[in-house]
ZADO-1210 file (C-alpha; in nm, 4 decimals, padded with zeros to 6 digits):
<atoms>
<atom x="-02.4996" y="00.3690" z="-00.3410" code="UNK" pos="1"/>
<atom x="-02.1649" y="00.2164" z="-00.2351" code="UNK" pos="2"/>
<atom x="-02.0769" y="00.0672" z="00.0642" code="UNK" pos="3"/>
<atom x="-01.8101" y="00.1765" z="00.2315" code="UNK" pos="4"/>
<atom x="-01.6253" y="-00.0214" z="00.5320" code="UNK" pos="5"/>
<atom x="-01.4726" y="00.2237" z="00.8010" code="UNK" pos="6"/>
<atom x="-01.1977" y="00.1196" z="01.0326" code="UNK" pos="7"/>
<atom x="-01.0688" y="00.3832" z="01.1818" code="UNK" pos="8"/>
<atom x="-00.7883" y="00.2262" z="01.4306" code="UNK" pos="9"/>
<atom x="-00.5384" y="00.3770" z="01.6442" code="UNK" pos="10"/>
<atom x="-00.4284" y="00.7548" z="01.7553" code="UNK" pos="11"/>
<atom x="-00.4470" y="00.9607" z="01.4494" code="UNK" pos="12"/>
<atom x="-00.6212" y="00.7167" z="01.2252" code="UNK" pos="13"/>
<atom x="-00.9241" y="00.8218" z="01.4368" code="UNK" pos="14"/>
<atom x="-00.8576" y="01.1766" z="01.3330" code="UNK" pos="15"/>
<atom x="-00.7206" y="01.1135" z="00.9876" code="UNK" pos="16"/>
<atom x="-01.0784" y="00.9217" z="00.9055" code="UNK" pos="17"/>
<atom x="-01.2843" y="01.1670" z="01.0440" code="UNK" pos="18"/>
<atom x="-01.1531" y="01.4397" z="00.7511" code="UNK" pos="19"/>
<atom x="-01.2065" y="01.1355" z="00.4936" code="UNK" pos="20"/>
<atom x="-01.5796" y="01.0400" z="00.6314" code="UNK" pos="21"/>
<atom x="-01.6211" y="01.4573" z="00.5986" code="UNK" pos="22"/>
<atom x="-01.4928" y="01.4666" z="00.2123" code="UNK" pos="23"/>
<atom x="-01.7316" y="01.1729" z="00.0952" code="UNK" pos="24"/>
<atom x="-02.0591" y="01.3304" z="00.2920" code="UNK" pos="25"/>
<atom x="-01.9719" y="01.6656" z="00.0988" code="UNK" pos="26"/>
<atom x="-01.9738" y="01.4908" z="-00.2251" code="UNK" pos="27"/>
<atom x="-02.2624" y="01.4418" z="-00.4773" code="UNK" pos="28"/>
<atom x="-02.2279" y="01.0410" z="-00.4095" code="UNK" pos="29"/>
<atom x="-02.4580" y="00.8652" z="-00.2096" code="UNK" pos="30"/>
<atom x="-02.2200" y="00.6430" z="00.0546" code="UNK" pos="31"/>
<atom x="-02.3364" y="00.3409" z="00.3135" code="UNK" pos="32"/>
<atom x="-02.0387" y="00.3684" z="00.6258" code="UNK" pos="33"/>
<atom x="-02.0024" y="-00.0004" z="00.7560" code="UNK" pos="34"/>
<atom x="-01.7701" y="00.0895" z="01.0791" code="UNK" pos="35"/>
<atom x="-01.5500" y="-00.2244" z="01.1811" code="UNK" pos="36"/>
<atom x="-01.2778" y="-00.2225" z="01.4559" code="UNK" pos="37"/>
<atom x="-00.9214" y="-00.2797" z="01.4688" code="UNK" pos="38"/>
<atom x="-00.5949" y="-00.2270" z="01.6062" code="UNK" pos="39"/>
<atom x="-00.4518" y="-00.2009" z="01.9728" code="UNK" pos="40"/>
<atom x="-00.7941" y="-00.0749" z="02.1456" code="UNK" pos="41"/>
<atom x="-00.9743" y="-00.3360" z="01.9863" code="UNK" pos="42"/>
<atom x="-00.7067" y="-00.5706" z="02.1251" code="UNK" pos="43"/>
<atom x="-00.7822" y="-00.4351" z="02.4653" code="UNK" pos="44"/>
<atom x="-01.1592" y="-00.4388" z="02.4493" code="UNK" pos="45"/>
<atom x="-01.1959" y="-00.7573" z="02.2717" code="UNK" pos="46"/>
<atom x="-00.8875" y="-00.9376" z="02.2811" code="UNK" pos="47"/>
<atom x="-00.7984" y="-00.9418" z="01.9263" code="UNK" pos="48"/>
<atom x="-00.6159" y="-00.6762" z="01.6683" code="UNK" pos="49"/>
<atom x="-00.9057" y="-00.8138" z="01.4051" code="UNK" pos="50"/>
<atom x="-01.1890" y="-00.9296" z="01.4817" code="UNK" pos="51"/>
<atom x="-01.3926" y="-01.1341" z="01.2552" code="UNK" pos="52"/>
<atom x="-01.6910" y="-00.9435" z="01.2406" code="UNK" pos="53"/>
<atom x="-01.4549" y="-00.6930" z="01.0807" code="UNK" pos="54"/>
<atom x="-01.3324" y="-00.8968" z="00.8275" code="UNK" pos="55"/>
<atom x="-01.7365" y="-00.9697" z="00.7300" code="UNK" pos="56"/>
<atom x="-01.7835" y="-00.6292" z="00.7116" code="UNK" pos="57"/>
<atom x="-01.4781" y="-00.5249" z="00.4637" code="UNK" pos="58"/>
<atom x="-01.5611" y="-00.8910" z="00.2656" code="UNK" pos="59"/>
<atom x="-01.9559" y="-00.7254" z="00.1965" code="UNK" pos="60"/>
<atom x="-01.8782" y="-00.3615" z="00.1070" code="UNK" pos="61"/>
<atom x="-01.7189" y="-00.2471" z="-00.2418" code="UNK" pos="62"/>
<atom x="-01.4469" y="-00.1057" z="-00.0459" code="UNK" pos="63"/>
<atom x="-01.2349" y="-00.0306" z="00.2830" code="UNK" pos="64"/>
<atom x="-01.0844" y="00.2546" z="00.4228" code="UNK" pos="65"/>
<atom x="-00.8186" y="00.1957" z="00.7215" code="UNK" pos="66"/>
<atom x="-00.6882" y="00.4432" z="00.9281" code="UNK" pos="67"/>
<atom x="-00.4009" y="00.3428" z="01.1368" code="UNK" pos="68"/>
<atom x="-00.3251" y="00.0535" z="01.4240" code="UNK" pos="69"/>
<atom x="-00.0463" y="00.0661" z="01.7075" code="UNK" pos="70"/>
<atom x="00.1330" y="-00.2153" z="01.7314" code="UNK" pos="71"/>
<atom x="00.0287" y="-00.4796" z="01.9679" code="UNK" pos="72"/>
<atom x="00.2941" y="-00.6981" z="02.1570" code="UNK" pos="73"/>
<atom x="00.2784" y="-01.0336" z="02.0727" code="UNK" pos="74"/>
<atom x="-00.0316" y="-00.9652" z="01.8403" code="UNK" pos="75"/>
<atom x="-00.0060" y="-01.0483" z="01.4450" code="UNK" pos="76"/>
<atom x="-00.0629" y="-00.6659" z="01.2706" code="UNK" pos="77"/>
<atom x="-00.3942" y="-00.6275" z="01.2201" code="UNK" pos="78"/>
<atom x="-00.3595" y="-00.4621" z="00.8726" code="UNK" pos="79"/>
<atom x="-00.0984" y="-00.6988" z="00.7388" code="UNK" pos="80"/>
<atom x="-00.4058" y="-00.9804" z="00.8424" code="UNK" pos="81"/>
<atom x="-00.7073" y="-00.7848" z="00.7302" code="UNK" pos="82"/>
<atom x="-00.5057" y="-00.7784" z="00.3451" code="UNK" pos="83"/>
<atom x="-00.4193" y="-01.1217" z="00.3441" code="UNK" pos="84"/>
<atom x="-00.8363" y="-01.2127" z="00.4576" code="UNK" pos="85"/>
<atom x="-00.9116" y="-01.0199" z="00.1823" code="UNK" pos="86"/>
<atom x="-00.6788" y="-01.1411" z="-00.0536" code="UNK" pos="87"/>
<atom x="-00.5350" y="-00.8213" z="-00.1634" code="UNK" pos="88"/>
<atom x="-00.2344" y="-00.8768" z="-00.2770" code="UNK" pos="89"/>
<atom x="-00.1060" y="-00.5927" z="-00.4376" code="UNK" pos="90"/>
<atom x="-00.0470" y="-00.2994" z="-00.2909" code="UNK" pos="91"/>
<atom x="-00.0035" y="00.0501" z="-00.4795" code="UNK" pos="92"/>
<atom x="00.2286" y="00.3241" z="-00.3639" code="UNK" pos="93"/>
<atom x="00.1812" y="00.5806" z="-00.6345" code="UNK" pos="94"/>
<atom x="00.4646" y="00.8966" z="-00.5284" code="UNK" pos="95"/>
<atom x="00.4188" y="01.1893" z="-00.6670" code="UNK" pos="96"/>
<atom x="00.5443" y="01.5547" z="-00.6146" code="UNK" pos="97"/>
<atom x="00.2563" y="01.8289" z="-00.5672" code="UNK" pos="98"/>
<atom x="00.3468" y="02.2111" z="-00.6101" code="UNK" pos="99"/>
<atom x="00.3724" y="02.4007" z="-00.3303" code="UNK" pos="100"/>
<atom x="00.5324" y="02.1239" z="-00.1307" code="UNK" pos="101"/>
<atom x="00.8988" y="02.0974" z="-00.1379" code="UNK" pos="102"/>
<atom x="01.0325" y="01.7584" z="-00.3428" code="UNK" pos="103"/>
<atom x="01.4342" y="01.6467" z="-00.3497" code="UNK" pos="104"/>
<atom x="01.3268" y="01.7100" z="-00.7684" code="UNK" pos="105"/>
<atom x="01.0522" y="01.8112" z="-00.9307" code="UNK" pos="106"/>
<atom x="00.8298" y="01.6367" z="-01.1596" code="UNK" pos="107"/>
<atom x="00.8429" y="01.3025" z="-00.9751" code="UNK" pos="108"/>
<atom x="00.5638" y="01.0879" z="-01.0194" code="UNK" pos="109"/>
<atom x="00.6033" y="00.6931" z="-01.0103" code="UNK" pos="110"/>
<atom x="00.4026" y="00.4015" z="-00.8198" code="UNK" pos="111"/>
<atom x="00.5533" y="00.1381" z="-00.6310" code="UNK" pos="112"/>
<atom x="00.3289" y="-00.2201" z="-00.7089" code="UNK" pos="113"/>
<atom x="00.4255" y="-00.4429" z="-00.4092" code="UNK" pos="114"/>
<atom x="00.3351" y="-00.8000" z="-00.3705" code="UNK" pos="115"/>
<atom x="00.1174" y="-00.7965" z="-00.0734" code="UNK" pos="116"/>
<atom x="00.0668" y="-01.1164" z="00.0999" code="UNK" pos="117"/>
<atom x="00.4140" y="-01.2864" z="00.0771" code="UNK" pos="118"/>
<atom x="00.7768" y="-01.2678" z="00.1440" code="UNK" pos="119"/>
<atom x="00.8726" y="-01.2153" z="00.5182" code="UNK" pos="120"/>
<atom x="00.5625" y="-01.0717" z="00.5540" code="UNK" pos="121"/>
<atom x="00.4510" y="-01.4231" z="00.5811" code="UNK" pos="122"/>
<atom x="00.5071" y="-01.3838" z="00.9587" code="UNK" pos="123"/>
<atom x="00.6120" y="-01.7390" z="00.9886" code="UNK" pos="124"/>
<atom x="00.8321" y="-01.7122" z="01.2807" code="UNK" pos="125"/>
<atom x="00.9534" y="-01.9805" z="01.5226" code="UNK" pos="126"/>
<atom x="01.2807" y="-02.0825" z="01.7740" code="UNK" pos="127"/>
<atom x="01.3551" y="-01.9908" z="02.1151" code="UNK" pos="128"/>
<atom x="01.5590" y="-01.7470" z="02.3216" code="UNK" pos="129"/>
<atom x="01.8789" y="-01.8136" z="02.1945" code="UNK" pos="130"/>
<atom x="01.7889" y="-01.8423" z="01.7788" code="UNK" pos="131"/>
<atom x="01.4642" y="-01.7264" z="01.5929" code="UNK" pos="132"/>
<atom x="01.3833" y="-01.8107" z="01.2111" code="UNK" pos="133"/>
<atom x="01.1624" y="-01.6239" z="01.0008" code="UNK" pos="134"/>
<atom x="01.0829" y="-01.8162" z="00.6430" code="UNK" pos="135"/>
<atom x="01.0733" y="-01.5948" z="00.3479" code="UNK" pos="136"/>
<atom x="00.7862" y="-01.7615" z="00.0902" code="UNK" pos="137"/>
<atom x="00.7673" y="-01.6756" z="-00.2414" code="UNK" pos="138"/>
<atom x="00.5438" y="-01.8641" z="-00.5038" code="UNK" pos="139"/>
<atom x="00.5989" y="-01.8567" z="-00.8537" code="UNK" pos="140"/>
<atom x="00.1481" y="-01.8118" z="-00.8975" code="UNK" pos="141"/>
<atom x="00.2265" y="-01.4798" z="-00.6507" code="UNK" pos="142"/>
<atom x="00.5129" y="-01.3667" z="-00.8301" code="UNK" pos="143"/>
<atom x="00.3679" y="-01.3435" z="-01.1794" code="UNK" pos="144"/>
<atom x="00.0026" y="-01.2132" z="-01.0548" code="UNK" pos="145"/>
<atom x="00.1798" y="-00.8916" z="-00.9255" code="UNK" pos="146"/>
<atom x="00.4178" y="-00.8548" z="-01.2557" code="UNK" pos="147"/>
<atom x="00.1324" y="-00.8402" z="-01.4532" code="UNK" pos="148"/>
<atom x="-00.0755" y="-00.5777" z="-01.2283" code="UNK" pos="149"/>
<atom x="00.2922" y="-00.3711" z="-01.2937" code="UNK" pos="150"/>
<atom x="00.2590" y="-00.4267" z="-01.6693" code="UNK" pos="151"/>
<atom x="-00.1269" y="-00.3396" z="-01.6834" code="UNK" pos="152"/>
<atom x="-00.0583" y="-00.0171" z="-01.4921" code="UNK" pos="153"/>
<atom x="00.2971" y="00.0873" z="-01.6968" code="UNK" pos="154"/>
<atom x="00.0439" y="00.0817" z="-02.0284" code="UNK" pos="155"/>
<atom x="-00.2712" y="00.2716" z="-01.8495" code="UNK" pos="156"/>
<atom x="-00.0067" y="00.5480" z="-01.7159" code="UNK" pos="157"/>
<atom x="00.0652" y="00.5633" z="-02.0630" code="UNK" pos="158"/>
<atom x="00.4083" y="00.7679" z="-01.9297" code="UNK" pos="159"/>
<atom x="00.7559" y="00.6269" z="-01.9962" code="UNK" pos="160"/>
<atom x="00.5820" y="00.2348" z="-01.9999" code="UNK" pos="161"/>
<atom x="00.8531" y="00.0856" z="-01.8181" code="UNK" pos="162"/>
<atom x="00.8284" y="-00.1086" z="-01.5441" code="UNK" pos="163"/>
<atom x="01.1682" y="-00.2073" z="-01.3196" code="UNK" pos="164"/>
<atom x="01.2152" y="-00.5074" z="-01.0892" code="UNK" pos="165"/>
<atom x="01.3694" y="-00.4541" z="-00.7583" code="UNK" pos="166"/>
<atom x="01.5634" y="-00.7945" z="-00.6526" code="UNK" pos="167"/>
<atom x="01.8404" y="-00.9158" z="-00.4186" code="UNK" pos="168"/>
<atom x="01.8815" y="-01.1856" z="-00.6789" code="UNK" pos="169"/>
<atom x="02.2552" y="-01.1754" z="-00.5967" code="UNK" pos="170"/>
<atom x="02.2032" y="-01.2865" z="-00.2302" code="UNK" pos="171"/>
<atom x="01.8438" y="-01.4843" z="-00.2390" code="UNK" pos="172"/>
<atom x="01.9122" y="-01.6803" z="-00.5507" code="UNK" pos="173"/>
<atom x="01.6471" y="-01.9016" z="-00.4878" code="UNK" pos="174"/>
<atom x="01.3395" y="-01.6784" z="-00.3709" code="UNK" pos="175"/>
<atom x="01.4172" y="-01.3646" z="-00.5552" code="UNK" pos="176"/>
<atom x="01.5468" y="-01.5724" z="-00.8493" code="UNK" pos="177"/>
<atom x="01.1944" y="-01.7022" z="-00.8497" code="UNK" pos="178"/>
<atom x="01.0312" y="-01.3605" z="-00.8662" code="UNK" pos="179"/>
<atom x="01.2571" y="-01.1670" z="-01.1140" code="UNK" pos="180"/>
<atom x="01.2390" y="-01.5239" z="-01.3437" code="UNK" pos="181"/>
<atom x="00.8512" y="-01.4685" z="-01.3139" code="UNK" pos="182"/>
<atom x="00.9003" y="-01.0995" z="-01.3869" code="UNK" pos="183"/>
<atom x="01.0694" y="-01.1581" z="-01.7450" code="UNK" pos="184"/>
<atom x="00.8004" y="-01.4454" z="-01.7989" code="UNK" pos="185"/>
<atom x="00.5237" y="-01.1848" z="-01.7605" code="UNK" pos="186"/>
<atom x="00.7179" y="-00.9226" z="-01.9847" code="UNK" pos="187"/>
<atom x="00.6725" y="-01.1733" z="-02.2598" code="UNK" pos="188"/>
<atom x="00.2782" y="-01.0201" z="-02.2973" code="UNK" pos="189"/>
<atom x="00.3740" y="-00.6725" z="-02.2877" code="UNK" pos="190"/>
<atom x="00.6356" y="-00.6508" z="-02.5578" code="UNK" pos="191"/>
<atom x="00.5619" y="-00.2511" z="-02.5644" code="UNK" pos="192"/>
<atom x="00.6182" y="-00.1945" z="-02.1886" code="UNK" pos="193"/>
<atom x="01.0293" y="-00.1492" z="-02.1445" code="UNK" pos="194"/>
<atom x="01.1564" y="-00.3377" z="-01.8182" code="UNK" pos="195"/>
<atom x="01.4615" y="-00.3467" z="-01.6420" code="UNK" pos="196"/>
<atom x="01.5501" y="-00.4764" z="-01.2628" code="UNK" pos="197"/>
<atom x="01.7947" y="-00.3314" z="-01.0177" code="UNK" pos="198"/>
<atom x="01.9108" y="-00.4953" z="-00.6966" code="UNK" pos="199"/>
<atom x="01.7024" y="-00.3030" z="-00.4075" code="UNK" pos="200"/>
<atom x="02.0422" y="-00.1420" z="-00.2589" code="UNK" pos="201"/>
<atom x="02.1116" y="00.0526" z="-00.6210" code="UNK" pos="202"/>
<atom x="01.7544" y="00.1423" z="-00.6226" code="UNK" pos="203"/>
<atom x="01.7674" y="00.2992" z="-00.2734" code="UNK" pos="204"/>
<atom x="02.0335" y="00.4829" z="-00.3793" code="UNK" pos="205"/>
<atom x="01.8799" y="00.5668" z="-00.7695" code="UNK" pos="206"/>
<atom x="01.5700" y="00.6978" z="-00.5906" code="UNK" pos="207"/>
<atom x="01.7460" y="00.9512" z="-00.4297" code="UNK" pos="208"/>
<atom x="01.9764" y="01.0472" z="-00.7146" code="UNK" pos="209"/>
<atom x="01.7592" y="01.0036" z="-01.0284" code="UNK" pos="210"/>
<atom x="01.3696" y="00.9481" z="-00.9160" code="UNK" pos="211"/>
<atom x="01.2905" y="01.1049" z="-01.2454" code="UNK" pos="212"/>
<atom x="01.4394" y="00.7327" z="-01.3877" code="UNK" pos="213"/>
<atom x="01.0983" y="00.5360" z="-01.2595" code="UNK" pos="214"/>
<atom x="00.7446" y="00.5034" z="-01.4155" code="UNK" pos="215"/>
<atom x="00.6708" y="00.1488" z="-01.2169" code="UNK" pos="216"/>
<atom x="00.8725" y="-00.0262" z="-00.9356" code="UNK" pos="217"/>
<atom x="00.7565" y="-00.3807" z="-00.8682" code="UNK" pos="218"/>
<atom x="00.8940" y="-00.5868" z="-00.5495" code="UNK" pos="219"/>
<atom x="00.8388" y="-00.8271" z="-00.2758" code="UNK" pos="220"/>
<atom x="00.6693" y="-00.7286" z="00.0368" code="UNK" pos="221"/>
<atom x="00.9797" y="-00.6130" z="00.2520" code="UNK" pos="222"/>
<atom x="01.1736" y="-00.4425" z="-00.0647" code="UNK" pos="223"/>
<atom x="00.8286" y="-00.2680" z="-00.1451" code="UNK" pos="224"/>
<atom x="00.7736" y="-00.1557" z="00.1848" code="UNK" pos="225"/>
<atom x="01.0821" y="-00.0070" z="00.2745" code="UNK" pos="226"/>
<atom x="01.0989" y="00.1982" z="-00.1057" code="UNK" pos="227"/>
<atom x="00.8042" y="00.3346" z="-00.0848" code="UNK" pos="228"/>
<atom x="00.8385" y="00.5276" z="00.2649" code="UNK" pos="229"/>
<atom x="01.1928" y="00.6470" z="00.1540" code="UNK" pos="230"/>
<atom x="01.0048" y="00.7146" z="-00.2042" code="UNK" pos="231"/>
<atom x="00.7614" y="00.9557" z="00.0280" code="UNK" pos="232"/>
<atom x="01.0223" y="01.1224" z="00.1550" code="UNK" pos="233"/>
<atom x="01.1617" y="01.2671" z="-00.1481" code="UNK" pos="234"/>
<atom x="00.7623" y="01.3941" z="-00.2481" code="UNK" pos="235"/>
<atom x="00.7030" y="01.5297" z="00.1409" code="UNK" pos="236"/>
<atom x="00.6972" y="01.2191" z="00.3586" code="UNK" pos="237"/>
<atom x="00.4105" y="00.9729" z="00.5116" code="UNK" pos="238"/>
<atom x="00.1971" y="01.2546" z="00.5432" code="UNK" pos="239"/>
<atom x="00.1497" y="01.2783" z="00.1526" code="UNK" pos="240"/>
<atom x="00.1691" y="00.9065" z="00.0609" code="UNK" pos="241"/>
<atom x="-00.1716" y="00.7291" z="-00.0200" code="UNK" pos="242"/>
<atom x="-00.1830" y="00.3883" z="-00.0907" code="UNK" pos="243"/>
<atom x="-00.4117" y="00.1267" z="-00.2108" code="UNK" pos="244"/>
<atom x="-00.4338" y="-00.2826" z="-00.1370" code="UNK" pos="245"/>
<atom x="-00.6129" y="-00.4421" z="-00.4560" code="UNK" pos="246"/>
<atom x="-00.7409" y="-00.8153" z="-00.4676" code="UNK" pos="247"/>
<atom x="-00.9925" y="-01.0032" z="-00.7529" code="UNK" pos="248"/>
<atom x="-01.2557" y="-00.9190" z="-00.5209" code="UNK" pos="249"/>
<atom x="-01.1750" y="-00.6708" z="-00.2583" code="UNK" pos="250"/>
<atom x="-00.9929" y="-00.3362" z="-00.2197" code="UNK" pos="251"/>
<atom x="-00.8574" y="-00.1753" z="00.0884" code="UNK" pos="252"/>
<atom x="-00.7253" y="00.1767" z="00.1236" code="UNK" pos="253"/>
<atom x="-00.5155" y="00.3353" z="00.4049" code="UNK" pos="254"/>
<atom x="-00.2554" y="00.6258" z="00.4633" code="UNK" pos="255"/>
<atom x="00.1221" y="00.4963" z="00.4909" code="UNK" pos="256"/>
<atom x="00.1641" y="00.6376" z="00.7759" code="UNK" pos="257"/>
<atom x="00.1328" y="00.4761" z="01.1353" code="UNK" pos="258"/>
<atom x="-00.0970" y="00.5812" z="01.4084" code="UNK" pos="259"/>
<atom x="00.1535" y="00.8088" z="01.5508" code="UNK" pos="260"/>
<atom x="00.0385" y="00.7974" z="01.9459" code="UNK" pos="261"/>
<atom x="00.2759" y="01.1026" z="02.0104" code="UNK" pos="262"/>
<atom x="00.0513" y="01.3795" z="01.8568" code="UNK" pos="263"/>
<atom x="-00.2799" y="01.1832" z="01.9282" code="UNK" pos="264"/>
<atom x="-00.5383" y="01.4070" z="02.0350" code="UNK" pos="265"/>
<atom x="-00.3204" y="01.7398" z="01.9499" code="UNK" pos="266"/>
<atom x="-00.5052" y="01.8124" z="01.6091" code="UNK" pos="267"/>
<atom x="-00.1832" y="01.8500" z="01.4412" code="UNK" pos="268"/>
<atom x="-00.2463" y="01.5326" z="01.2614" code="UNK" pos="269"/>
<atom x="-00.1799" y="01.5479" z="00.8440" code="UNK" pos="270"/>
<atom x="-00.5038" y="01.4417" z="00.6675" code="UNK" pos="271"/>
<atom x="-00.3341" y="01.4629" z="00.3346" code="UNK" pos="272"/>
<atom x="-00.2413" y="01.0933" z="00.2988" code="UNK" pos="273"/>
<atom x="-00.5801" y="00.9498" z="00.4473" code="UNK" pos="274"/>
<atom x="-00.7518" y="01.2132" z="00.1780" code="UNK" pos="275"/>
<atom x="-00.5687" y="01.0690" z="-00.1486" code="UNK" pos="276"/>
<atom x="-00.5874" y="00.7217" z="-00.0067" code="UNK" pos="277"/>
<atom x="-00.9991" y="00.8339" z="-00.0305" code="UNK" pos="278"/>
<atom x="-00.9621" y="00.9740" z="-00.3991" code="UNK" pos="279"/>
<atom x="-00.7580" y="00.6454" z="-00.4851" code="UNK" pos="280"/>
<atom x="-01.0869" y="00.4297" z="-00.3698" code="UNK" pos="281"/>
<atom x="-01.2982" y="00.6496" z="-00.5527" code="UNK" pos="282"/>
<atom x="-01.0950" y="00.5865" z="-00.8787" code="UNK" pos="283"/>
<atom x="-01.1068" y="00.2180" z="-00.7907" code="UNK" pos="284"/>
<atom x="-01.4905" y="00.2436" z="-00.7729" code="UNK" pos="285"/>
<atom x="-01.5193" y="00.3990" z="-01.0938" code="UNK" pos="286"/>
<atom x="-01.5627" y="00.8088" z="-00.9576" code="UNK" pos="287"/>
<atom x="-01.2779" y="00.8818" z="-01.1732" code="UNK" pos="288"/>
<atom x="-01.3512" y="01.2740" z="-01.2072" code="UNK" pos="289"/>
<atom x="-01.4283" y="01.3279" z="-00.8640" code="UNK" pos="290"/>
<atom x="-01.0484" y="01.1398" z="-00.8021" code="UNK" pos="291"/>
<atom x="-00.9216" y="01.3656" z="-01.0353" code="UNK" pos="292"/>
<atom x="-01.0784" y="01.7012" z="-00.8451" code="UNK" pos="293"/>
<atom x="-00.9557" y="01.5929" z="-00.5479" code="UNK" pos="294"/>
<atom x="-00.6238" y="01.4860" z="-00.6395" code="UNK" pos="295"/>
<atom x="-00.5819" y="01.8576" z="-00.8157" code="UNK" pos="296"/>
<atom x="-00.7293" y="02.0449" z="-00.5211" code="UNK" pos="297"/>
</atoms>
């Protein structure tokens, strides 16, 4: 029996869930749904994007699927919190092309490991009208504890085993000269993984013109996040891209995409991404065959 935490969320992540909830009753798995609430309703209903009982109920299941939130003015994202409550701080983008759905190239298939709790994701923001400041942290502890999640994975793939750095180095000499120097440290215990780093604005342009080139990207929050939604477009866009938030303790799975208020309610919404982001936590929780089915279907 495995506890599962639902929170559905905003517009389509209602929908989205629904087709996820379906897949795991049809299964030969025996499932527990814990249902939590999140997101802009929740904000209007309770006066919070998270509340804390839903952070207690993610904290005591084996894992959490999220659907999607609208953003909330004035309100701190409710998924960016719920990850850093339960310390999952790295977040997996795997993109991969599927036949039968058009790719920029074929045979792409690479994962994006982004640190998950850092960066300018920090949300420390403060100033007035006429200047704002928004502090960029990065800690050396951070830096290294995603590196090595990139090295584990580059030998499990078991593909090319290389995993590349994406920096600004050049221009943040003192934050992302910190995370690249931790990146090299780490490649000292993997001496069979290949590694290489890249400032982000070459690899936004390599991803387009040579996605073939990747096995495992690993970057800071921002860098990370901005990759892997152009990296979806090349494989068939949000709708397709699944991804995964890991910590020591907790794991949290949601869609890329947002909750999309515009086709709300017009059941037009893609499960796809909601449905891998489900075969992704049933990998994580050991199902790895049933993953596999569903990944193939």
């Amino acid at each position: 029996m495995y506890d599962i935490a639902i929170i559905s969320g905003d517009g389509i992540g209602k929908e989205v869930m629904e087709s996820a909830e379906f897949l795991l009753d049809k299964l030969d798995l025996n499932f527990n749904f814990k249902y939590g609430e999140a997101g802009f309703e929740c904000f209007n209903k309770n006066g919070t994007t998270l509340p804390e009982e839903t952070v207690k109920i993610a904290k005591s299941c084996d894992a959490t699927l999220f659907g999607a939130s609208t953003s909330t003015p004035g309100q701190p994202s409710p998924i960016i919190n719920l990850r850093k409550k339960l310390n999952a701080y790295a977040n997996l983008r795997p993109i991969k092309s599927y036949k039968g759905v058009k790719s920029i190239k074929d045979n792409i298939d690479f994962i994006i490991v982004r640190e998950n709790t850092e960066g300018l994701y920090s949300q420390i923001e403060y100033g007035d009208d006429c200047q704002v400041i928004a502090e960029r942290v990065i800690t050396r502890k951070a830096s290294e504890k995603i590196s090595d999640i990139a090295f584990k994975l580059a030998k499990r793939r078991n593909k090319q085993k290389k995993v590349t750095c994406v920096h600004k180095s050049n221009v943040l000499k003192k934050t992302d000269g910190v995370f690249k120097e931790s990146f090299y440290n780490i490649a000292k215990k993997y001496p069979e993984v290949k590694t290489e780093d890249f400032y982000v604005d070459a690899t936004a342009m390599y991803l387009i013109t040579n996605p073939q080139n990747f096995d495992v990207i690993v970057s800071t929050n921002l860098f990370g996040d901005i990759l892997s939604d152009e990296s979806a477009g090349l494989v068939g866009g949000l709708g397709l891209a699944p991804s995964g938030n890991l910590g020591d303790e907790n794991a949290l799975f949601e869609p890329v995409h947002g909750s999309a208020p515009d086709i709300a309610g017009k059941g037009i919404a893609n499960p796809c991404s909601m449905i891998l982001s489900t075969a992704m936590m049933l990998d994580y929780l050991g199902e790895k065959e049933t993953a596999l089915k569903i990944n193939k279907a």
